[in-house]
MARDREN-520096 format. One record per residue (C-alpha): residue number from 1; chain; x, y, z. Coordinates in nm, 4 decimals, decimal comma. Each point is the difference from the previous one (the first is absolute). Last residue first. Layout:
BEGIN
+-----+---+----------+----------+----------+
!   k ! c !     east !    north !       up !
+-----+---+----------+----------+----------+
! NUM ! A !        X !        Y !        Z !
...
+-----+---+----------+----------+----------+
This chain:
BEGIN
+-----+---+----------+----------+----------+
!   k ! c !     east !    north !       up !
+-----+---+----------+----------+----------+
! 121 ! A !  -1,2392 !  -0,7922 !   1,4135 !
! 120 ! A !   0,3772 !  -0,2039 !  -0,0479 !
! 119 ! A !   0,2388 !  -0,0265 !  -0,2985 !
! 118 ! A !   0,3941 !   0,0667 !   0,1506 !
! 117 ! A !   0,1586 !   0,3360 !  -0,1162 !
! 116 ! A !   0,0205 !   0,0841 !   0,3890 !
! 115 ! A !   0,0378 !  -0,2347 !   0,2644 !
! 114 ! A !  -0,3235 !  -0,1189 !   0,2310 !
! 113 ! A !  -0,2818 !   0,2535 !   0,0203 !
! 112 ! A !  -0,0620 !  -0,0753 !   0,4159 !
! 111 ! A !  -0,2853 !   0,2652 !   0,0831 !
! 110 ! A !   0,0224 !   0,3591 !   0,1509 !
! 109 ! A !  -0,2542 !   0,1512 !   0,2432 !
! 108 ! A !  -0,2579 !   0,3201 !  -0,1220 !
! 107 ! A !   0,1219 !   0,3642 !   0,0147 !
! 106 ! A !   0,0452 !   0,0306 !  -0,3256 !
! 105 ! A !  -0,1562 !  -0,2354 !  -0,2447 !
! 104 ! A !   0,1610 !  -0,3597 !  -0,1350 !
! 103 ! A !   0,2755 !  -0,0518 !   0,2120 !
! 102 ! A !   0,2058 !  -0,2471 !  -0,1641 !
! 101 ! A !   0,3396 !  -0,1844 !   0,2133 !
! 100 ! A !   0,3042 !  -0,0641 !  -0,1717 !
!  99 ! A !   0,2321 !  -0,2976 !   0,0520 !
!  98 ! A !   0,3661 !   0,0455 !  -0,0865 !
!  97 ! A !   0,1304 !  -0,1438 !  -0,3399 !
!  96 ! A !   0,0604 !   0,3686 !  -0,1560 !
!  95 ! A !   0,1400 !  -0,0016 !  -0,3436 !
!  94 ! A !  -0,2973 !  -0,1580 !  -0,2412 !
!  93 ! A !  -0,1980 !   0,3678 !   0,0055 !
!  92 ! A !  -0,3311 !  -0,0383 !  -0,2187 !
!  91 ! A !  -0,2842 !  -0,0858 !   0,1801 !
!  90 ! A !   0,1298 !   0,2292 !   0,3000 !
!  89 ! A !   0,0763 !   0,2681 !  -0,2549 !
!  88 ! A !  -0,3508 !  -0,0034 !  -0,1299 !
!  87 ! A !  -0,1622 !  -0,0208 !   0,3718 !
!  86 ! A !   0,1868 !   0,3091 !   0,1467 !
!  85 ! A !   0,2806 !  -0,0257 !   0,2099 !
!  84 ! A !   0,1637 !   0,0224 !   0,3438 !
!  83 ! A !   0,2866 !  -0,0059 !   0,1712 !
!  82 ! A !   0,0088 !   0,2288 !   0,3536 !
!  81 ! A !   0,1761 !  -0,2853 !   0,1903 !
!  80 ! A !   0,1079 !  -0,3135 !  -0,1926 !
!  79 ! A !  -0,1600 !  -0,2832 !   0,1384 !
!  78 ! A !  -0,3664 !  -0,0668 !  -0,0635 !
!  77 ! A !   0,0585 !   0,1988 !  -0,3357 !
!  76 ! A !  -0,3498 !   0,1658 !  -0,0228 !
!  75 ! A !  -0,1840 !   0,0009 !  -0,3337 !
!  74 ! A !  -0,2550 !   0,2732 !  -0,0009 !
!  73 ! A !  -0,2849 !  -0,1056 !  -0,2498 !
!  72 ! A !  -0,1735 !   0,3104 !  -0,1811 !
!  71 ! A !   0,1319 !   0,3730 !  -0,0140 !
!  70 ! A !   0,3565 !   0,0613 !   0,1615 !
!  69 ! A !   0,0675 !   0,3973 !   0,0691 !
!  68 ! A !   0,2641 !  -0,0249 !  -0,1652 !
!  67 ! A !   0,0296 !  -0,2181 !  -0,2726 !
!  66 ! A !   0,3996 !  -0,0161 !   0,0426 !
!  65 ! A !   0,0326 !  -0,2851 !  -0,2463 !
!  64 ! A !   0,1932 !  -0,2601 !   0,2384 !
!  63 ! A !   0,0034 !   0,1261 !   0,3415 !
!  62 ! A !  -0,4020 !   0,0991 !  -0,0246 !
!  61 ! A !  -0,0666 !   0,2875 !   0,1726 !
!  60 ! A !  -0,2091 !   0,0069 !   0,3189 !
!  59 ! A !  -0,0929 !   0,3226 !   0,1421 !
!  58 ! A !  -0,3881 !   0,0030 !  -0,0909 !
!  57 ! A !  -0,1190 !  -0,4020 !  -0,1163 !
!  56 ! A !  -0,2651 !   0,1138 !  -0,2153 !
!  55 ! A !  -0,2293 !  -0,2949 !  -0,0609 !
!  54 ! A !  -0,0919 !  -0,0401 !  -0,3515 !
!  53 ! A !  -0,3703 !   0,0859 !  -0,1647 !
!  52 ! A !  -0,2466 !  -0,2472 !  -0,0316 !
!  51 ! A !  -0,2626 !   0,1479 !  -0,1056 !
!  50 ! A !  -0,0110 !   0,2324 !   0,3350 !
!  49 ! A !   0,2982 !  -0,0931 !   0,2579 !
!  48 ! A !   0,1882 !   0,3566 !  -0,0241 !
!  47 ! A !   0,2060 !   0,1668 !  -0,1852 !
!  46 ! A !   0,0013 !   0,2000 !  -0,3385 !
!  45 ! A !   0,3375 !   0,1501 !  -0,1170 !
!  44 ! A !   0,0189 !   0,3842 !   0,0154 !
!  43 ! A !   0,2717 !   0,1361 !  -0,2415 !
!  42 ! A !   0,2464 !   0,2701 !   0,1581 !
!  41 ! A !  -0,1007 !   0,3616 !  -0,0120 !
!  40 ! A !   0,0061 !   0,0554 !   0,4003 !
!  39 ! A !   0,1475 !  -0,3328 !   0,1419 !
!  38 ! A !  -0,0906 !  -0,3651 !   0,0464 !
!  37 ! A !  -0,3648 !   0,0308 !  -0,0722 !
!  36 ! A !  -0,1173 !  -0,3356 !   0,0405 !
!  35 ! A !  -0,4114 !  -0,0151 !  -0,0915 !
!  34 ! A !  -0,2571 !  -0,2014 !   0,2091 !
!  33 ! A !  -0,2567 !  -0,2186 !  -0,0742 !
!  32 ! A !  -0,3066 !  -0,0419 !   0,2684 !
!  31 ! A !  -0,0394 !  -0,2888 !   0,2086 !
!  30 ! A !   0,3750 !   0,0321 !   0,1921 !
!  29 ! A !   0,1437 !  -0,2584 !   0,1899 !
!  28 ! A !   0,2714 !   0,0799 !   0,2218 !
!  27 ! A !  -0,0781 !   0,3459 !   0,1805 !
!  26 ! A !   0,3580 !  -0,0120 !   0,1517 !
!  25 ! A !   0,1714 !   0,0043 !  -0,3478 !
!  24 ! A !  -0,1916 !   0,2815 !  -0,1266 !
!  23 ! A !   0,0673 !   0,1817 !   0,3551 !
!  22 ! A !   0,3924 !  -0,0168 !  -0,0509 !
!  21 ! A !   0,0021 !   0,1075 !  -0,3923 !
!  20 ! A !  -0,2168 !   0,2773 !   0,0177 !
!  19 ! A !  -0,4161 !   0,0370 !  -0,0423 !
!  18 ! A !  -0,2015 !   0,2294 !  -0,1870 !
!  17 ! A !  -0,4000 !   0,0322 !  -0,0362 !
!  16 ! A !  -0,0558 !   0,2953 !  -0,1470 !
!  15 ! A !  -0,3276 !  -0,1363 !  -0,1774 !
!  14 ! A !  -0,0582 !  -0,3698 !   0,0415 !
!  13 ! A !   0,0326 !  -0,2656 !  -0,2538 !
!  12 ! A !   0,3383 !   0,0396 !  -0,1502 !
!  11 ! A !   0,1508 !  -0,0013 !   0,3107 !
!  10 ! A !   0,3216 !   0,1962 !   0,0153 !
!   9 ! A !   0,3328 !  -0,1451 !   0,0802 !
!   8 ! A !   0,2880 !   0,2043 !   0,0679 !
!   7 ! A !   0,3646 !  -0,2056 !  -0,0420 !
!   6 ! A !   0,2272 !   0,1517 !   0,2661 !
!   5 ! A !  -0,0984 !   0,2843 !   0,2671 !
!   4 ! A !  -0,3225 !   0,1673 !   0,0079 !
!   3 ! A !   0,0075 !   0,3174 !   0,1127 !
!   2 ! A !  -0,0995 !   0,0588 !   0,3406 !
!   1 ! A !  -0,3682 !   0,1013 !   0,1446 !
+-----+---+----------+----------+----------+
């Protein structure tokens, strides 16, 4: 057994039932609700899919806010490397005319969102 490194998520259906960063991202869908424990003291923030809950997007920050880790929408710039942000900024920002690319859920394949600050759903 090794500590758990990064944001700690605990179920908060099943007793003692932990899981880190890396392997919460592998499982990819989760039925039960989880809580984010980023570090000893800090405030958990609920995760998860249940009642509609955001996705956690663990690792990714958002270049414009610095939401870190991203919750909802990930807006990918389909040309800048390592640019991302969250789905407020993108429906706000007016200063980057690349295309961006959603991905709605972790792990799952990325979509064509168009430019950001432009109406669209």
């Amino acid at each position: 057994m090794n500590p758990v490194t990064g944001c700690r998520y605990k179920c908060q259906t099943c007793p003692n039932f932990d899981l880190c960063e890396n392997c919460f991202e592998v499982a990819g869908e989760h039925r039960h609700a989880f809580m984010c424990i980023e570090a000893p003291g800090s405030s958990p923030q609920l995760v998860g899919r249940p009642g509609g809950n955001k996705p956690v997007f663990s690792g990714i920050t958002c270049d414009r806010c610095h939401m870190s880790p991203l919750r909802g929408r990930r807006y990918k710039c389909g040309m800048c490397p390592d640019f991302d942000l969250c789905e407020d900024c993108f429906e706000n920002v007016t200063n980057h005319d690349h295309i961006f690319l959603v991905q709605f859920d972790p792990g799952t394949v990325c979509a064509l969102a168009g430019s950001p600050g432009s109406a669209r759903h």
